[in-house]
C-alpha positions as CSV (number, residue, x, y, z in Angstrom):
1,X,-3.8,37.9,10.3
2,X,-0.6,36.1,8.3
3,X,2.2,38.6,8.5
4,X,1.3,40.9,11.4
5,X,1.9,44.7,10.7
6,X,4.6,46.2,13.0
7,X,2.3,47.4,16.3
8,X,3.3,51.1,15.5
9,X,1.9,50.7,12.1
10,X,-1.5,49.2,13.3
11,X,-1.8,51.3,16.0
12,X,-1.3,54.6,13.9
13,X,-3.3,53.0,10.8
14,X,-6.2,52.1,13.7
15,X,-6.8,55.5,14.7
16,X,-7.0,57.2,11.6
17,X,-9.5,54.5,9.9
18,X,-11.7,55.7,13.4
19,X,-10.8,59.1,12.8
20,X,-12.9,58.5,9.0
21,X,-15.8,58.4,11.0
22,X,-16.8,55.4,8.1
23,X,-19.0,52.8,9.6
24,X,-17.2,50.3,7.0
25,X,-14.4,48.8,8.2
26,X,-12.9,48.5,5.1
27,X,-13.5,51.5,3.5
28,X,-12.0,53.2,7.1
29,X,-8.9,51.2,6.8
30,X,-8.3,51.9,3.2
31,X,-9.2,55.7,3.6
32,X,-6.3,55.7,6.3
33,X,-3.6,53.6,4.1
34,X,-4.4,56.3,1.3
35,X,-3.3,58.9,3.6
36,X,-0.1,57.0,4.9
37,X,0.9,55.9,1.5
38,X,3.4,57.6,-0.9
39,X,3.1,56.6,-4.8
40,X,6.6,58.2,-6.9
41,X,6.7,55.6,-10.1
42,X,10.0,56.5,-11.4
43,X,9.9,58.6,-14.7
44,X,11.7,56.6,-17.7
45,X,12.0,59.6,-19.8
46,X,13.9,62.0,-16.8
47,X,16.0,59.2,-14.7
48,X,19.6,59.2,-15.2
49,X,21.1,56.3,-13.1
50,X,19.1,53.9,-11.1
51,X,20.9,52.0,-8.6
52,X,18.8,48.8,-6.9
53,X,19.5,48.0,-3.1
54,X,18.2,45.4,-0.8
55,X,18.8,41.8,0.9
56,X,20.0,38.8,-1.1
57,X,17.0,37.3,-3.1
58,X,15.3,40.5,-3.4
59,X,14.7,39.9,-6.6
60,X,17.2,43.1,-7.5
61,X,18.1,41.9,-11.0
62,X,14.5,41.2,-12.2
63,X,13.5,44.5,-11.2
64,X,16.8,45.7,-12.9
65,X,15.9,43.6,-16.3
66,X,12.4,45.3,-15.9
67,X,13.1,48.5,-16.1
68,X,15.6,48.5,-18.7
69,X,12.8,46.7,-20.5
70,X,10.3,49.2,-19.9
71,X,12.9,52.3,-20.9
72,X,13.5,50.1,-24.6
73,X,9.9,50.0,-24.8
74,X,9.6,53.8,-24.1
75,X,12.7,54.3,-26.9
76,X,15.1,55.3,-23.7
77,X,18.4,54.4,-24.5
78,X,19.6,52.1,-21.1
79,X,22.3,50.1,-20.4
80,X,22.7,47.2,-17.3
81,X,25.1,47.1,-15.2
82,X,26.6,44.5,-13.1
83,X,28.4,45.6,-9.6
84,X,28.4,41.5,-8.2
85,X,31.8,40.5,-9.2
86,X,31.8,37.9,-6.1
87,X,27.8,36.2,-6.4
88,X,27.9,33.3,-8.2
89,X,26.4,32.9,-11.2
90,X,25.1,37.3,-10.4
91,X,27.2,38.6,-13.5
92,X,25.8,35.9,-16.0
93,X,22.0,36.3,-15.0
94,X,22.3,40.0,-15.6
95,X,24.3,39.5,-18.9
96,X,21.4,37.1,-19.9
97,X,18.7,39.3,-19.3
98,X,20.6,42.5,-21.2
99,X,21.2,39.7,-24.0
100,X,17.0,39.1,-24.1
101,X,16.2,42.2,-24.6
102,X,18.8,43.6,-26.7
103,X,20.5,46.5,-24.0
104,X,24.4,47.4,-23.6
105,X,26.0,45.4,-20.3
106,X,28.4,46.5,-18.1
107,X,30.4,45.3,-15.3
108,X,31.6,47.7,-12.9
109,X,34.6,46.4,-10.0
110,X,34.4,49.4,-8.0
111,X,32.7,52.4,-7.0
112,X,35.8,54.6,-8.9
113,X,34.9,52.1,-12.3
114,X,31.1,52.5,-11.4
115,X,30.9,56.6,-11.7
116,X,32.9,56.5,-14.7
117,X,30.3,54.1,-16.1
118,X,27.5,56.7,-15.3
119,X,29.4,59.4,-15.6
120,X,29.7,58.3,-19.6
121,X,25.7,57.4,-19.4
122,X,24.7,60.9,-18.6
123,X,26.2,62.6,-21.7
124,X,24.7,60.8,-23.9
125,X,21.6,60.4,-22.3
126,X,21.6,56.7,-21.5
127,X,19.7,55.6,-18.3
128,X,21.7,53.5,-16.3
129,X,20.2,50.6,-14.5
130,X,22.4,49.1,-11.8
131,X,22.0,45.9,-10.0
132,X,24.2,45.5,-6.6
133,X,25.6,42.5,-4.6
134,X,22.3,41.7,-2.0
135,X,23.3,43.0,1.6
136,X,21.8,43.6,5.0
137,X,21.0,47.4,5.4
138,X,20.8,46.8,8.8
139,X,24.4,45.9,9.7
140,X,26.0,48.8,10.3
141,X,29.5,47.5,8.3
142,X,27.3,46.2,5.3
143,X,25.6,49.9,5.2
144,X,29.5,51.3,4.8
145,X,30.0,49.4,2.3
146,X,27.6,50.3,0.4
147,X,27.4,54.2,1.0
148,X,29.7,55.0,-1.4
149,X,28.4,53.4,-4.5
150,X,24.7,55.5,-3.1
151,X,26.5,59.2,-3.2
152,X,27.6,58.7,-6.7
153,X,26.6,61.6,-9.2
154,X,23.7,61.1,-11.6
155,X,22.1,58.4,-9.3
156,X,19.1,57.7,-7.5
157,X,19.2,54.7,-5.1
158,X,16.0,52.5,-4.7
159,X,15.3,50.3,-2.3
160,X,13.7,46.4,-4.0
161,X,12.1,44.8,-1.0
162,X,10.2,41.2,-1.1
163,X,6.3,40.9,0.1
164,X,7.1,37.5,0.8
165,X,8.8,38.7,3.9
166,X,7.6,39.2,7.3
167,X,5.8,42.4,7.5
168,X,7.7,43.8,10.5
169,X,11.4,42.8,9.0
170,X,9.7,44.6,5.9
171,X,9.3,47.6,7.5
172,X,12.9,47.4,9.6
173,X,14.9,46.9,6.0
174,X,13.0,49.8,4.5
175,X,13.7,52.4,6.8
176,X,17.4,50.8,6.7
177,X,17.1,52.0,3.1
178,X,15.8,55.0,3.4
179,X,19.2,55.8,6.1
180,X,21.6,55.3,3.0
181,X,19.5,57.8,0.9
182,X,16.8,55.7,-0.9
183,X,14.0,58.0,-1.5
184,X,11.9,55.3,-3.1
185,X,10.8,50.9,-2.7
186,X,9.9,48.9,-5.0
187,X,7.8,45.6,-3.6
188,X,8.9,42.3,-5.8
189,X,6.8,39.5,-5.7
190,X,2.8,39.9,-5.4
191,X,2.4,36.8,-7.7
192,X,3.8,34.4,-4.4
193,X,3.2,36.7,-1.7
194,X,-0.3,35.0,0.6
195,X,-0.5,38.5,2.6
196,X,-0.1,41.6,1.9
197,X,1.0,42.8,5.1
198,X,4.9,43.2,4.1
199,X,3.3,45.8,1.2
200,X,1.4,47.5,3.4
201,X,4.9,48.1,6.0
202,X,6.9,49.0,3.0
203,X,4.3,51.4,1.3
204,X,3.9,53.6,4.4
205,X,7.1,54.1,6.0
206,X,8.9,57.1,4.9
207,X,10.0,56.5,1.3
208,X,8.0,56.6,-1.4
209,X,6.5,53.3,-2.8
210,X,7.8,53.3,-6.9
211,X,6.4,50.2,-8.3
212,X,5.4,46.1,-7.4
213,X,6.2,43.1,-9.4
214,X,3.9,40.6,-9.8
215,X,5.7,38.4,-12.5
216,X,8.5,36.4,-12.6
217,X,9.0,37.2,-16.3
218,X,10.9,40.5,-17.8
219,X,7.8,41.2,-19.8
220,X,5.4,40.8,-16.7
221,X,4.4,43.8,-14.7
């Protein structure tokens, strides 16, 4: 009920909970998720460049604040960087959060500009965290766009997606995602989400699911 799973989804989720031969539903369900889902939480120490994708309000640059948070934490030298020159107000926020918690911020114009940045990062062993302009992965234009900032050396693109979306939309934009390379989704906003049908799309569609958020706070999980 809520946000309704995509019918391929409950269909294919259906027969493997009968397939459990578990009289409890519930148990039967969550045996079949365990076998659809893919957990890959990314790996502070080992990660060279991280570079967030997803629609506007995603809730990219919180995830990117996060991270960097989590690799001071871990004693992982990180640095932000910015790549929305035309958002209003995108540059600042991001600033702001490398400001709270004490990280190196850069702004990057272009893809040419961004793989210097990383390039620079990798030698000296910095983990790059970089938050991009919100898009729609499922125009094919916007997807062209955005390609060549995904094939740049030393970085992994991840996919942030929002549980407070529709569940079917949810499982559309991820496999969008997945098209321009990223392996990995991270699901933002657990604390407002009422269902958790649009985790349940993103967590079993072919990428991997990395982390959720569930504060609105840098220091939250």
């Amino acid at each position: 009920r809520g946000h309704r799973a995509p019918d391929a989804l409950a269909h294919t989720l259906a027969e493997s909970a009968e397939k459990t031969a578990l009289t409890d539903m519930t148990l039967a369900l969550a045996s079949a998720l365990d076998k659809r889902m893919k957990m890959a939480p990314i790996d502070i120490a080992k990660s060279e460049g991280i570079l967030l994708a997803g629609l506007h309000g995603a809730g990219k640059s919180a995830v990117a604040a996060k991270i960097a948070a989590h690799a001071r934490l871990s004693g992982r030298a990180v640095k932000l960087v910015a790549t929305d020159t035309n958002g209003a107000g995108a540059i600042a926020r991001l600033e702001t959060f490398a400001g709270h918690i004490d990280v190196p911020f850069a702004v990057s114009e272009n893809a040419d500009e961004l793989s210097k940045i990383i390039g620079e990062c990798a030698k000296d062993n910095i983990l790059a965290v970089i938050d991009t302009a919100g898009f729609e992965p499922r125009n094919a234009k916007a997807r062209n766009a955005f390609a060549a900032l995904a094939k740049i050396e030393h970085i992994e693109a991840i996919g942030v997606v929002s549980a407070a979306c529709d569940a079917e939309e949810t499982a559309d934009i991820s496999q969008s995602l997945t098209s321009l390379g990223a392996r990995r989704i991270i699901v933002t906003g657990l604390d407002i989400a009422r269902k958790l049908g649009a985790v349940a799309a993103a967590a079993t569609q072919s990428a991997s699911l990395a982390h959720v958020t569930r504060s609105p706070y840098v220091a939250g999980g």
